[in-house]
C-alpha positions in Angstrom: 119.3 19.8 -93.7 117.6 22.4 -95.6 117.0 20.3 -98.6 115.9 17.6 -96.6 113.0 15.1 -98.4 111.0 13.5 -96.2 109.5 9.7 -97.5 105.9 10.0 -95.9 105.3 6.1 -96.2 108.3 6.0 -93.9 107.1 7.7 -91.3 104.7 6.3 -88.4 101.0 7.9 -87.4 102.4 10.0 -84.8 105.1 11.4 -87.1 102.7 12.5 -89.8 102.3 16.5 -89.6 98.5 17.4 -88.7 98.1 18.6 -92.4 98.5 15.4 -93.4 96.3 13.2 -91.0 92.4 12.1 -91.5 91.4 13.6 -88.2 92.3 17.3 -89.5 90.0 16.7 -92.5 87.0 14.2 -91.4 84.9 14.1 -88.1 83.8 10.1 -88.2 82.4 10.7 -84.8 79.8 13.0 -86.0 79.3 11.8 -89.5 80.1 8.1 -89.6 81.4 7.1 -92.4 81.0 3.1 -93.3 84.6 2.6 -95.2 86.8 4.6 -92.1 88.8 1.3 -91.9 90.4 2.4 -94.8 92.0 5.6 -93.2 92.3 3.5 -89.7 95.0 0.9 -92.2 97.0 3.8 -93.1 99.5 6.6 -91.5 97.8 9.4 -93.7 95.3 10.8 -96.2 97.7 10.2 -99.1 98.5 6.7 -97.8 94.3 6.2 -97.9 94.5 6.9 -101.7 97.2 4.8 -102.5 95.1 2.1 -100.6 91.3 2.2 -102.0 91.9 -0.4 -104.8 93.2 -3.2 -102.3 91.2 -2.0 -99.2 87.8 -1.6 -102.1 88.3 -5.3 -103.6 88.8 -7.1 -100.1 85.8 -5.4 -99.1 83.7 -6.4 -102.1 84.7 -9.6 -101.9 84.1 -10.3 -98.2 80.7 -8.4 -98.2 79.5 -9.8 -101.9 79.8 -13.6 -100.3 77.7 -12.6 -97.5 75.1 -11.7 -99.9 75.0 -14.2 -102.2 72.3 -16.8 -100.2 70.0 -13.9 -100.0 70.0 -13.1 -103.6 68.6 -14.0 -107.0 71.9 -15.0 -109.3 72.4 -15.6 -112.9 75.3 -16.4 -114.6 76.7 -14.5 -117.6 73.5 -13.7 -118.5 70.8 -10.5 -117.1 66.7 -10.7 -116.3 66.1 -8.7 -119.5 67.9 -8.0 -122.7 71.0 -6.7 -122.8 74.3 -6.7 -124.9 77.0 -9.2 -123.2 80.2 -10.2 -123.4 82.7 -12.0 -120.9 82.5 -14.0 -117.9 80.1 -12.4 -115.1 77.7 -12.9 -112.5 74.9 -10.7 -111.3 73.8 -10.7 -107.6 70.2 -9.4 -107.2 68.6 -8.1 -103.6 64.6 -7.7 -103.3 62.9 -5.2 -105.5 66.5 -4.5 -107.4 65.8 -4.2 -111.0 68.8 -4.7 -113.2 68.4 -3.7 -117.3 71.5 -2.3 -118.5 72.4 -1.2 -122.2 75.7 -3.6 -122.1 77.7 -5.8 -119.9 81.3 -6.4 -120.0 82.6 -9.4 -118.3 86.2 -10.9 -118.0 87.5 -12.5 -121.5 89.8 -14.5 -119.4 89.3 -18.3 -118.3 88.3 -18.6 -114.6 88.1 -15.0 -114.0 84.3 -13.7 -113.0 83.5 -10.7 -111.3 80.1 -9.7 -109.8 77.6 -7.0 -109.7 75.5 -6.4 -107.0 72.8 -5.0 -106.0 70.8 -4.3 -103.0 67.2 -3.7 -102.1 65.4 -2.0 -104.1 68.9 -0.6 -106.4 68.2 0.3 -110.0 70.7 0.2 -113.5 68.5 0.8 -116.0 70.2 1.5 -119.7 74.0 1.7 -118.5 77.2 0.5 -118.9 78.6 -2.0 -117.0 82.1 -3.2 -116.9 83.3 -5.7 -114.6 86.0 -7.4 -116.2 88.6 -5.7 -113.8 86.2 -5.9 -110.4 83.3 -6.2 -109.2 80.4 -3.4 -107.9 78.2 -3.3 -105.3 75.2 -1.1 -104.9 73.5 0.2 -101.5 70.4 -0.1 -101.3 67.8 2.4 -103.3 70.4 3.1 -105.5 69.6 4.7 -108.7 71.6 4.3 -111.8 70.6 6.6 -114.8 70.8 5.7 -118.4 73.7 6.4 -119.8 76.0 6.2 -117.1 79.7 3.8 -117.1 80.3 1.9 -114.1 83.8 0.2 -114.0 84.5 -1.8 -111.2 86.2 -1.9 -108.4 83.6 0.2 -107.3 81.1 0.3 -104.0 78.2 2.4 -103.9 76.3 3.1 -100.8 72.3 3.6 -100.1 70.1 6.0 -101.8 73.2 7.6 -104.2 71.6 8.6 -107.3 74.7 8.6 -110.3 72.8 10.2 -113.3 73.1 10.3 -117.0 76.7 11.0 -117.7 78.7 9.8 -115.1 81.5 7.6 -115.2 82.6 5.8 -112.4 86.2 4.4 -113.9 87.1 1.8 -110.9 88.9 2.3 -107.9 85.8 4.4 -106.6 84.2 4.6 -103.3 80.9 6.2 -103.0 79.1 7.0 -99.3 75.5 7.1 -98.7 73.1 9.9 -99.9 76.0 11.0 -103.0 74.7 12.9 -106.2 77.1 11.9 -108.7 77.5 12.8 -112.4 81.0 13.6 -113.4 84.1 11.0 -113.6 85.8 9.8 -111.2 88.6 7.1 -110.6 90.7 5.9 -107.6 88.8 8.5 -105.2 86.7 8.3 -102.1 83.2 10.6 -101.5 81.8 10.3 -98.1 78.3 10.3 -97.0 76.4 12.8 -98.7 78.9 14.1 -101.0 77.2 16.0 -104.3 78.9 16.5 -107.3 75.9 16.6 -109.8 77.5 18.4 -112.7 79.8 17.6 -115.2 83.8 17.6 -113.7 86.6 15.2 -112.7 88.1 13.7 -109.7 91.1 11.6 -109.2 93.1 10.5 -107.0 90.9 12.6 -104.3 89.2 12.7 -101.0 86.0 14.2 -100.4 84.2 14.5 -96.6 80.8 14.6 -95.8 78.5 17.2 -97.5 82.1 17.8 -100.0 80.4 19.9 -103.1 81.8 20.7 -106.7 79.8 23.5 -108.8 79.0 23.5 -112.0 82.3 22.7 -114.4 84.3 22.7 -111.3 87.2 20.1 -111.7 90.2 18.8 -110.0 94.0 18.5 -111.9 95.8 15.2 -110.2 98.6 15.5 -112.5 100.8 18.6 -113.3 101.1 20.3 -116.2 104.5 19.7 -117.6 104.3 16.0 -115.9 103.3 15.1 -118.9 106.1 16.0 -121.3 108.0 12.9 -119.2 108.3 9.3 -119.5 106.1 7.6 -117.0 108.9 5.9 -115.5 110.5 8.8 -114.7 108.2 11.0 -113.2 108.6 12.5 -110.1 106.4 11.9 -106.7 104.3 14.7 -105.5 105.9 16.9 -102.8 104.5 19.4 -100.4 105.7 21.4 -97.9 104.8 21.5 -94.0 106.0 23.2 -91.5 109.0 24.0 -93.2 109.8 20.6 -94.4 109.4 18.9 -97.7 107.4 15.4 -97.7 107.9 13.0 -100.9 104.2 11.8 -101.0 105.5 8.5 -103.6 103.7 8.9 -106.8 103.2 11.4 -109.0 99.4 11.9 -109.2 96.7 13.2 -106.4 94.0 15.5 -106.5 92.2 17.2 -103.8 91.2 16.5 -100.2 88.4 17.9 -99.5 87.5 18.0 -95.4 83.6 18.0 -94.8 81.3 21.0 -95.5 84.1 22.5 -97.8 82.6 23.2 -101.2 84.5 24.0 -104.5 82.5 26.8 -106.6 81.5 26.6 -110.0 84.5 26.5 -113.0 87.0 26.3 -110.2 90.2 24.5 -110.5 92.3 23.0 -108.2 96.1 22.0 -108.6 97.6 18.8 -107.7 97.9 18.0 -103.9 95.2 20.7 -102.9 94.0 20.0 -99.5 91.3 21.9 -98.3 90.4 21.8 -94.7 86.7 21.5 -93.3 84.2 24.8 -94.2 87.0 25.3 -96.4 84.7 27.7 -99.3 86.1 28.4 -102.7 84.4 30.9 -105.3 83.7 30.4 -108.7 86.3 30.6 -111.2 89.5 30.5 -109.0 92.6 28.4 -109.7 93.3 26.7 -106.1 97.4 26.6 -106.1 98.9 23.7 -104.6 99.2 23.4 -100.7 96.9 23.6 -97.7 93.6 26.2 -96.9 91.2 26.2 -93.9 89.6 25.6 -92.1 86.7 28.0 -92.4 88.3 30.2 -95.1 86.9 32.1 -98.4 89.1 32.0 -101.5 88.1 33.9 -104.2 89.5 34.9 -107.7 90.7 38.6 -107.6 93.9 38.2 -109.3 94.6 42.2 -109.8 94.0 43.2 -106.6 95.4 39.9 -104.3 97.7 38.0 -106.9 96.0 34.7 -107.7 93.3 33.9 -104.5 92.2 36.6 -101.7 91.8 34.2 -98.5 89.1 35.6 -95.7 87.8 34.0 -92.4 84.5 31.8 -92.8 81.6 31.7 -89.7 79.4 29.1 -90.9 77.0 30.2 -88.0 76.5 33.2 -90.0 75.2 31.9 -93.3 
């Protein structure tokens, strides 16, 4: 039928279009990546961001335990100084040095979430909230002052997040990231750099992912908005010919590794960008799929809305 919808939770792994499987966008054979279970639990890339939350707090919870008789721990309370309220409990590896501004436990009786940090991690002068879920920080990890981390959130080794940032939960950071903007219910493989100001949600970003200056990301439409929120519509996209009802309403980007969004770009809902996927400064990336190695630039009076050219990384 030429109307046809098709329900991608319904569908099994080998029924999923290409365009909509992990392998098209991410190489974990050549770049590793420590969290690919949570891809592996799923039929597609969409399915992997409906699933961080539960697959990111069974994780911190199995990992966390493993930790604790190799830590320093204090209970409700910090080494240093530091504005408190709630139930919580901090985790501390060798040479980790924990002096947050504030921490923000759980107000509710028997509920206590933990921070963590590894080896010779750093929070100096930030803002710590886990009264939803816990964080875990890789080891070297530097938090800057100024920065909100909300849990669930895992952070892997030698990520810097600097002044500014604000991790809101649901966030899953690789190793190597450069992080400043905010970002909720997304994933950002190994060596992922966002170091300016801009948004994710509801995303997917592969290794070496980049967003410019101002660049940002819209997970939710436009005129989405002007409806009740339970009775908003799921995403849809088209493949192949055929319409696939992704089951919510909100999703960002999916960035496959190497691609890079330019400064003051934007990017629809459900953009999906394959790897060495290259997008110019200031253009409006429409909904649907790009790549891989392909140029899109902003030259609305001569192209319409994006010019799209062939990409040779060799050659840069």
């Amino acid at each position: 039928m030429a109307n046809e919808v098709i329900k991608l939770k319904e569908l099994t792994k080998e029924e999923v279009p290409a365009d909509l499987r992990a392998e098209t966008y991410f190489d974990f054979k050549t770049h590793p990546f420590e969290h690919e279970a949570l891809f592996e639990q799923t039929n597609s890339v969409y399915g992997a961001i409906l699933g961080i939350g539960d697959y990111g707090n069974k994780w911190l919870e199995r990992t966390i335990e493993k930790k604790r008789p190799l830590s320093k721990v204090y209970k409700n309370t910090t080494p240093g100084a530091c504005h408190i309220i709630g139930n919580f409990e901090v985790l501390l590896g060798d040479g980790a040095v924990f002096e947050p501004a504030r921490v923000i436990g759980s107000g509710k009786s028997g509920v206590c979430h933990t921070i963590y940090l590894a080896k010779g991690a750093k929070v100096i002068g930030s803002d710590i909230y886990i009264d939803k879920g816990s964080i875990y920080l890789g080891e070297g990890t530097t938090v800057e002052p100024c920065a909100g981390l909300k849990g669930p959130l895992i952070v892997g080794k030698e990520t810097e997040i600097r002044q500014g940032a604000y991790m809101r939960g649901d966030v899953i950071l690789g190793d190597g990231c450069i992080i400043r903007g905010e970002i909720k219910n997304s994933v950002l493989m190994n060596k992922a750099n966002f170091p300016h100001p801009s948004y994710l949600g509801d995303s997917l970003c592969g290794y070496m992912t980049h967003f410019g200056n101002q660049a940002t990301s819209a997970n939710f439409g436009i005129f989405a908005g002007l409806v009740d929120s339970d009775k908003r519509s799921p995403i849809a996209v088209k493949v192949g010919g055929k319409s696939y009802d992704l089951g919510k309403p909100k999703m960002g980007i999916c960035m496959g590794d190497y691609s890079q969004c330019g400064c003051n770009s934007v990017s629809d809902p459900a953009t999906f960008l394959k790897p060495y996927t290259i997008t110019y400064s200031l253009t409006r990336i429409t909904k649907g799929f790009y790549g891989p190695y392909e140029i899109l630039k902003n030259k609305p009076l001569e192209h319409g809305i994006i010019e799209r050219s062939s990409y040779n990384p060799a050659k840069t």
